[in-house]
N, CA and C of each residue as an Amber inpcrd file, in Angstrom:
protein
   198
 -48.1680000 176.9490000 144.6730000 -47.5360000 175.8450000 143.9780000
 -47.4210000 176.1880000 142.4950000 -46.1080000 175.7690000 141.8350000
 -46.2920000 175.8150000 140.1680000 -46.0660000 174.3970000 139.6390000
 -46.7630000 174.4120000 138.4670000 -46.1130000 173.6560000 137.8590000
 -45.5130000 173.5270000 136.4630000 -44.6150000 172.3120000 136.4020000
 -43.3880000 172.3140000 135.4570000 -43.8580000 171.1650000 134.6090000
 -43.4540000 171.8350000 133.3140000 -43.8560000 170.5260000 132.6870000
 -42.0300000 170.0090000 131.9640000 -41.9130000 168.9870000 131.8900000
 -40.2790000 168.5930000 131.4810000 -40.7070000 167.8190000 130.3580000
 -40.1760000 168.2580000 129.3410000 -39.9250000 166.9860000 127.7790000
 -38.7390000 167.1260000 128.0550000 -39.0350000 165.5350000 127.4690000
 -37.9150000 164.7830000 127.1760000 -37.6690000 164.1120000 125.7020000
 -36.7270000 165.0120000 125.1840000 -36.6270000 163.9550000 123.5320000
 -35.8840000 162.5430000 123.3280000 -36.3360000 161.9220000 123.2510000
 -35.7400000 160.6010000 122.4520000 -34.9720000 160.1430000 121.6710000
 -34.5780000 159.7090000 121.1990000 -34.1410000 158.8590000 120.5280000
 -35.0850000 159.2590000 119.4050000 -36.8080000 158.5680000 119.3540000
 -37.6100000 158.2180000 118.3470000 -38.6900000 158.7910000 118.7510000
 -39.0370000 159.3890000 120.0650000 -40.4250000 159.6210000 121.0770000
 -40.0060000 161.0720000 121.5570000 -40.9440000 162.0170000 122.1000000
 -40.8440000 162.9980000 123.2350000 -41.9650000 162.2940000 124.1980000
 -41.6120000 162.1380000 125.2550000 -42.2160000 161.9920000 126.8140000
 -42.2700000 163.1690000 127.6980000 -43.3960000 164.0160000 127.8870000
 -44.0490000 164.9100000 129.0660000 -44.2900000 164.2970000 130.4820000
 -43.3970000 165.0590000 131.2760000 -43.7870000 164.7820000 132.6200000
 -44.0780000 166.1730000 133.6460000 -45.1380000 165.8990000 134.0380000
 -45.5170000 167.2800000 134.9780000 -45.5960000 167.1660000 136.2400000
 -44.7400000 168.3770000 136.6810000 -44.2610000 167.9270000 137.9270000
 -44.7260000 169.6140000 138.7770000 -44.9680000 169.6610000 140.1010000
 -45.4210000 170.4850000 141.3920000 -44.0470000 170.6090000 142.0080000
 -44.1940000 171.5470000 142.1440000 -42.8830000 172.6930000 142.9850000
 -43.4650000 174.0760000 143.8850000 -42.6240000 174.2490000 144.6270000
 -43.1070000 175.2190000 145.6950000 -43.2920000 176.5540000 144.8730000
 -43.8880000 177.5500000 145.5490000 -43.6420000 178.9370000 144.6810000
 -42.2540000 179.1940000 144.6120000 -41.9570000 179.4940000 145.7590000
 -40.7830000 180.0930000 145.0790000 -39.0750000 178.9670000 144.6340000
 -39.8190000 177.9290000 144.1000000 -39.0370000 177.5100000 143.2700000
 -38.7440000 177.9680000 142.0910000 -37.1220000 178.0570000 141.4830000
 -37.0220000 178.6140000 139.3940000 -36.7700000 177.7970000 139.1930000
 -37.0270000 177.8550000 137.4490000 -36.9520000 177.0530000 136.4960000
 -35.6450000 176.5290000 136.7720000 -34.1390000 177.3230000 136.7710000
 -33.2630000 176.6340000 136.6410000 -32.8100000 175.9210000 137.8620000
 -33.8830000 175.8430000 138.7230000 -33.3110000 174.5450000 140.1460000
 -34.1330000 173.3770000 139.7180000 -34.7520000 173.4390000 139.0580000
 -35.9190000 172.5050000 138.0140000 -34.7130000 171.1620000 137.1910000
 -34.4880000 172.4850000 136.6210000 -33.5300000 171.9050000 135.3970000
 -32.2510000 171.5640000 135.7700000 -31.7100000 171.8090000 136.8830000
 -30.5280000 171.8870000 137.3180000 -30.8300000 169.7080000 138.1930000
 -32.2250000 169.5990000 139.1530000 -32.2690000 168.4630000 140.0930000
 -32.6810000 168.0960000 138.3870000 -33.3720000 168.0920000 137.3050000
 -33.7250000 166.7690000 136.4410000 -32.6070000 166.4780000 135.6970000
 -31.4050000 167.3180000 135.4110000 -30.0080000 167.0590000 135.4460000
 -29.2340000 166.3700000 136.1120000 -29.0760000 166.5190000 137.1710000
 -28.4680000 165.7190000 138.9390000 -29.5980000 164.2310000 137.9140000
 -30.2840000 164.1530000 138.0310000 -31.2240000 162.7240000 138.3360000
 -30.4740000 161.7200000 137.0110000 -30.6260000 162.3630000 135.7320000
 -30.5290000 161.9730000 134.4430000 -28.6290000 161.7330000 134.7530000
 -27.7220000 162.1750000 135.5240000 -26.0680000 162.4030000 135.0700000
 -26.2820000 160.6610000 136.2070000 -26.9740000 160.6240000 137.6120000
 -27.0740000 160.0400000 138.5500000 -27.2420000 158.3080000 138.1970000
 -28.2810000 158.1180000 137.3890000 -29.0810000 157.3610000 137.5570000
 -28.5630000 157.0620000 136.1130000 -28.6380000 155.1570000 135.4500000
 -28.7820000 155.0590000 134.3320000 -30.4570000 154.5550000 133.7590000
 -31.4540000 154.9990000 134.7600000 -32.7360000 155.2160000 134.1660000
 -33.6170000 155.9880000 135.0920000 -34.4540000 156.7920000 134.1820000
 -35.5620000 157.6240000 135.2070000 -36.8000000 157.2550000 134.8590000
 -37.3720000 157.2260000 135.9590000 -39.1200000 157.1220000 135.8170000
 -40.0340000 158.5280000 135.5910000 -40.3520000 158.9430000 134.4580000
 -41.2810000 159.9530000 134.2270000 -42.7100000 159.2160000 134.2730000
 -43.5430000 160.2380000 134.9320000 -44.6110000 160.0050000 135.3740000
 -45.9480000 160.8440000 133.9620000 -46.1190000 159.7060000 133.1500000
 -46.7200000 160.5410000 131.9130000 -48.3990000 160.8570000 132.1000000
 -49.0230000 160.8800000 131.3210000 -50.7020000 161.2090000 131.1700000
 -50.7390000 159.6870000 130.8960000 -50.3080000 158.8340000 130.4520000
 -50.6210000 157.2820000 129.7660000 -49.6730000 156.3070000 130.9370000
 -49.2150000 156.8600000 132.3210000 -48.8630000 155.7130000 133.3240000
 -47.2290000 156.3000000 133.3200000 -46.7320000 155.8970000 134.4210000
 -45.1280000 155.2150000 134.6930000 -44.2430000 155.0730000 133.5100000
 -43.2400000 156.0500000 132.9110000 -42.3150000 155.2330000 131.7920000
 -40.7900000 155.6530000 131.9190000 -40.6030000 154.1140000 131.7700000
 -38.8760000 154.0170000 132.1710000 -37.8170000 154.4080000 131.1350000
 -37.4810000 155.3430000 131.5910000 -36.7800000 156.2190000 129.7240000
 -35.2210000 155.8990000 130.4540000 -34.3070000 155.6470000 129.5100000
 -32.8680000 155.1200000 129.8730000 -32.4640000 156.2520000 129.6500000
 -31.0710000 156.4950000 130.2650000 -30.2440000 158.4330000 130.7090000
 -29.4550000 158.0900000 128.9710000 -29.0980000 157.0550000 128.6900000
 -28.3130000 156.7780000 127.6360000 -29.1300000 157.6810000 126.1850000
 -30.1570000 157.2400000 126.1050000 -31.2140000 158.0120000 125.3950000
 -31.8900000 159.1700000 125.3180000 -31.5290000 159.9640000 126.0520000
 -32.0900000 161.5120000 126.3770000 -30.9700000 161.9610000 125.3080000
 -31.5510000 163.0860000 124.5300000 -30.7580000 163.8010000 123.8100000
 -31.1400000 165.0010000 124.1360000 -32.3810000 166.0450000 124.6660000
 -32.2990000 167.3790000 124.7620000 -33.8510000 167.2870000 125.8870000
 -33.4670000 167.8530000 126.4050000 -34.2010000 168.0870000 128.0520000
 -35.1830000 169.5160000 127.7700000 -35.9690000 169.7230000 128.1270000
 -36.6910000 171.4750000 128.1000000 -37.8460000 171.2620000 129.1870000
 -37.6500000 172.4840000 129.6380000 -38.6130000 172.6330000 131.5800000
 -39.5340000 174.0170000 130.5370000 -40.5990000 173.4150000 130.9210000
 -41.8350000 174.4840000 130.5930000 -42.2690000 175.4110000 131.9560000
């Protein structure tokens, strides 16, 4: 298993969400489904160290997969 960690910049905040993937998952099928989710959806639930937070797609300005 690996894992990914995804920031997300804000508006005013960065939000970390860490996420489990198979081995032989890459980064860019990572970045490619938290893309699909963010174009999909007009809000996503990242799962932080401090609980559940509902970040709006309108508000994402720059995405990065660790």
């Amino acid at each position: 298993m690996k894992e990914y960690i995804i920031c997300y910049t804000l508006d005013h905040d960065i939000k970390r969400e860490k996420i489990i993937k198979d081995q032989e998952v890459k980064k860019e099928d990572v970045i490619q489904e938290v893309l699909d989710n963010v174009l999909r959806h007009s809000y996503i639930v990242a799962k932080c160290e401090q609980g559940d937070y509902r970040i709006n797609s309108s508000s994402i300005r720059y995405i990065r997969v660790l």
